[in-house]
C-alpha positions in Angstrom: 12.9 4.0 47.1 12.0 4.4 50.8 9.5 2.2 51.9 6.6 4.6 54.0 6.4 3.4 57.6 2.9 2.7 59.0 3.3 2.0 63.0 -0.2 0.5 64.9 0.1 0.2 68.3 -2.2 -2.2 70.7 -1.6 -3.5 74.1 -3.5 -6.6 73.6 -1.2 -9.0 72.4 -3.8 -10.9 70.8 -5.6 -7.9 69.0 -2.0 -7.2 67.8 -1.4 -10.1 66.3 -4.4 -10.4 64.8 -4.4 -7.1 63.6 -0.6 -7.0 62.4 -1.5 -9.7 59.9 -4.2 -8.2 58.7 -2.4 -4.9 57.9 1.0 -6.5 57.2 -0.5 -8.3 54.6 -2.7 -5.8 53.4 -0.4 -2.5 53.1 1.9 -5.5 51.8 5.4 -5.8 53.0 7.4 -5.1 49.9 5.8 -1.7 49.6 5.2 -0.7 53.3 6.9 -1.0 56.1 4.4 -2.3 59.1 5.4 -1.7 62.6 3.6 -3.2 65.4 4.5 -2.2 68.6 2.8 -2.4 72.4 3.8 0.4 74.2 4.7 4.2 73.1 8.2 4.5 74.4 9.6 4.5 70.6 6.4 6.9 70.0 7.6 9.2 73.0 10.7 9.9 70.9 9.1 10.5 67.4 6.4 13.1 69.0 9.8 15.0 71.0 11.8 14.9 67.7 14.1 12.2 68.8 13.6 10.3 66.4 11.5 10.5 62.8 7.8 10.2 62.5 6.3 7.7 60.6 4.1 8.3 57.7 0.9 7.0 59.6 -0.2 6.0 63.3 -3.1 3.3 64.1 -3.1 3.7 67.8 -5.3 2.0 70.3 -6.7 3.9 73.2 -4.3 2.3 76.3 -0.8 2.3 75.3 1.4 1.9 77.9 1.3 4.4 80.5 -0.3 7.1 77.6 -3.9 7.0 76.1 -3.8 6.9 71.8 -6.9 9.4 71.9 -4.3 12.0 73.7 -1.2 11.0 71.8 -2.8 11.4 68.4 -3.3 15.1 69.1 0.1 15.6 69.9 1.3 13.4 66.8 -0.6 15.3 64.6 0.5 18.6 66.1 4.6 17.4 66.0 4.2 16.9 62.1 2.2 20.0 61.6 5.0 21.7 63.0 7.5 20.1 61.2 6.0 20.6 58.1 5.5 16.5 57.3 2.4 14.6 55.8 1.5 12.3 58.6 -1.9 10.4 58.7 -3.3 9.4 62.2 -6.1 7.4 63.0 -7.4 5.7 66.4 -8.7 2.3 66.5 -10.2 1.8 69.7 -12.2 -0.8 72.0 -14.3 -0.7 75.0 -13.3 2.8 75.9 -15.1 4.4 72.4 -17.1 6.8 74.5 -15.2 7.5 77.2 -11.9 8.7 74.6 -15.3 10.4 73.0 -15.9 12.3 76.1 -12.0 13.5 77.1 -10.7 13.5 73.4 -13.1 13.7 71.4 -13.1 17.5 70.7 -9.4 17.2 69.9 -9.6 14.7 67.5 -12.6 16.3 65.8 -10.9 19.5 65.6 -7.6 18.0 63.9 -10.2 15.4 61.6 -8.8 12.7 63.1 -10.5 9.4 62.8 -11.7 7.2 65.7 -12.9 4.0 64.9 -14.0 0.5 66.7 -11.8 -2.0 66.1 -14.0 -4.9 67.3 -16.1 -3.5 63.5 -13.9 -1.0 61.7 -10.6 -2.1 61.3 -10.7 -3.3 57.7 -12.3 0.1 56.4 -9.5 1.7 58.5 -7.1 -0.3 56.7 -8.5 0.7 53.1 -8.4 4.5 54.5 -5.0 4.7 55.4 -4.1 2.9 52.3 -5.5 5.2 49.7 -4.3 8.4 52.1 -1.0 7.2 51.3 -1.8 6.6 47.3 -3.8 9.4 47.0 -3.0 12.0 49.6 -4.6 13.2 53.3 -8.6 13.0 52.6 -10.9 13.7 55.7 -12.5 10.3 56.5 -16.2 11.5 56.1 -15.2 13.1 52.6 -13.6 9.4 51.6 -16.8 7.8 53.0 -19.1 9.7 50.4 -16.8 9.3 47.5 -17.0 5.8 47.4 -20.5 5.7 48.1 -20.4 3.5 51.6 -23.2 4.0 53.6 -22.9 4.5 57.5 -20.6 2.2 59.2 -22.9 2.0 62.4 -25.8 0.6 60.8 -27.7 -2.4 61.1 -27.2 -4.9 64.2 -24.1 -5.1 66.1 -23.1 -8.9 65.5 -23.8 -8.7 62.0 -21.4 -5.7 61.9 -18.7 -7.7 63.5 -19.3 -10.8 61.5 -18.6 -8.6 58.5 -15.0 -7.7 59.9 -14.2 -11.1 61.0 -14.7 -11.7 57.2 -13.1 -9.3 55.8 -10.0 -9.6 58.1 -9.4 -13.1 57.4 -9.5 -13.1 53.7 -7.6 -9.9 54.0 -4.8 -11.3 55.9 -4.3 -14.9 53.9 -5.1 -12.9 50.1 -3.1 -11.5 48.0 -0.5 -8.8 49.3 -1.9 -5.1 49.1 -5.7 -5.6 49.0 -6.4 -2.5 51.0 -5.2 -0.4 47.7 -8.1 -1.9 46.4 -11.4 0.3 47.3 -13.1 -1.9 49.8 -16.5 -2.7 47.2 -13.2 -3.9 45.2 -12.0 -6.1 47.3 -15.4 -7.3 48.4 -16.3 -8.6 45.1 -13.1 -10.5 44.1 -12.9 -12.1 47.4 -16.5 -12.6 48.2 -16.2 -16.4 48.4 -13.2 -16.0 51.2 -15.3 -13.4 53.5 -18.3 -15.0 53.2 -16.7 -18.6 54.2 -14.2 -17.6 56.1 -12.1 -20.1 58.4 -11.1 -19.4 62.3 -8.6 -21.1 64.1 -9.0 -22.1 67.6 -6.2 -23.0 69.5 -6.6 -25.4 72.5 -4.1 -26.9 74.9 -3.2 -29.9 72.5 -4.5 -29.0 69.2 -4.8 -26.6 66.5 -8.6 -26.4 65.5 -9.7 -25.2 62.0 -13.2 -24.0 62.0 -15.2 -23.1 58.6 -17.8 -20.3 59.2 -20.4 -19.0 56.9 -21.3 -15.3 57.0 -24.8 -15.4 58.5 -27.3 -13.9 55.4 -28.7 -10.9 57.2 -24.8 -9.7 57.6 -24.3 -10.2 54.3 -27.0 -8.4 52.6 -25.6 -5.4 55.6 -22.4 -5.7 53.9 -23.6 -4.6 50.6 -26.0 -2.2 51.9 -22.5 -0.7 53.7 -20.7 -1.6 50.3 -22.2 -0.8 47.6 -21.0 -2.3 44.3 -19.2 0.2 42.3 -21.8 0.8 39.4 -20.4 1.8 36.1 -21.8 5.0 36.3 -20.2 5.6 39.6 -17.1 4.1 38.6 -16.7 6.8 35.9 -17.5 9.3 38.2 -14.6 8.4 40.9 -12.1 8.4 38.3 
């Protein structure tokens, strides 16, 4: 069986690496194909018909010499036209608002996701993961189903400490763990995200760091997550 491609692309070499694990790990590699790439010159191709389009896009905002809140328009346009399922999401930085401002009625208009990668790229991940077990579902629609509460609440740092979490015990877990639903996830690896361990790299040393997840971002975290109750268990299935 084919495996389905999922491309992200990111300019920042150290936002793709960090990334690429992350989803590498969590689409797992023996039943997705993850392609992380830097610039859009393969991209250029797909959108003209040149070559195929992948099953789903994560683009960044600054691609190259393109913008990802432009380009997803035109991806999502190209496979309309062909007739293909393709998903397409943006996972953004710093320019959030101003891709808002130029692109934002675009990507509204085709339900395309835009999310901040500096706090959103683990719930992207899950979301692109059960579009491709389950079938294109508008991201607000997904939201709700699973019960998760706005993803811009609370403070900001707490926000991010919960993705810094999340990514890390995503990216050294067990392969596929965004086919899990995220409150899923959460509670069998609750130890790893809320001890998680960085790793700083200086000039002559490799420096392993053990974090705890500050209290206030954890009790944010299951006010964002939920635990799947019975009853609402039952009622997803």
């Amino acid at each position: 069986m084919t495996k389905k491609r999922v491309v992200h692309i990111e300019d920042a070499e150290s936002w793709r690496k960090m990334l690429g694990r992350m989803f590498t790990n969590g689409f797992d590699p023996s039943k997705i194909q993850f392609e992380s790439r830097e610039g859009c010159e393969d991209l250029t191709q797909e959108i003209n018909g040149a070559k195929p389009l992948a099953n789903v896009y994560i683009l960044d905002n600054e691609i190259g010499w393109e913008y990802g809140g432009k380009l997803a328009s035109q991806i999502y346009d190209a496979a309309r036209q062909r007739n293909e399922d393709v998903v397409v999401v943006t996972l953004l930085c710093s320019s959030l608002e101003s891709v808002r401002k130029e692109f934002g009625a675009d990507l509204d208009q085709r339900q395309i996701p835009v999310f901040d990668k500096l706090e959103h790229a683990p719930i992207c991940g899950f979301y692109v993961a059960h579009c491709l077990k389950n079938g294109y579902i508008p991201l607000q629609e997904y939201l709700v189903k699973l019960g998760i509460g706005s993803l811009t609440e609370g403070n900001y740092m707490n926000r991010t400490d919960i993705q810094s979490g999340i990514l890390l015990a995503m990216s050294d877990g067990k392969p596929g763990g965004f086919f899990q639903t995220p409150q899923e996830f959460i509670a069998s690896r609750r130890t790893s995200i809320t001890k998680y361990i960085t790793k700083y790299i200086t000039k002559y040393i490799t420096k392993y760091i053990t974090k705890y997840m500050n209290p206030l971002s954890i009790q944010l975290m299951d006010r964002i997550y939920p635990p799947l109750t019975t009853t609402r268990e039952t009622r997803r299935r």
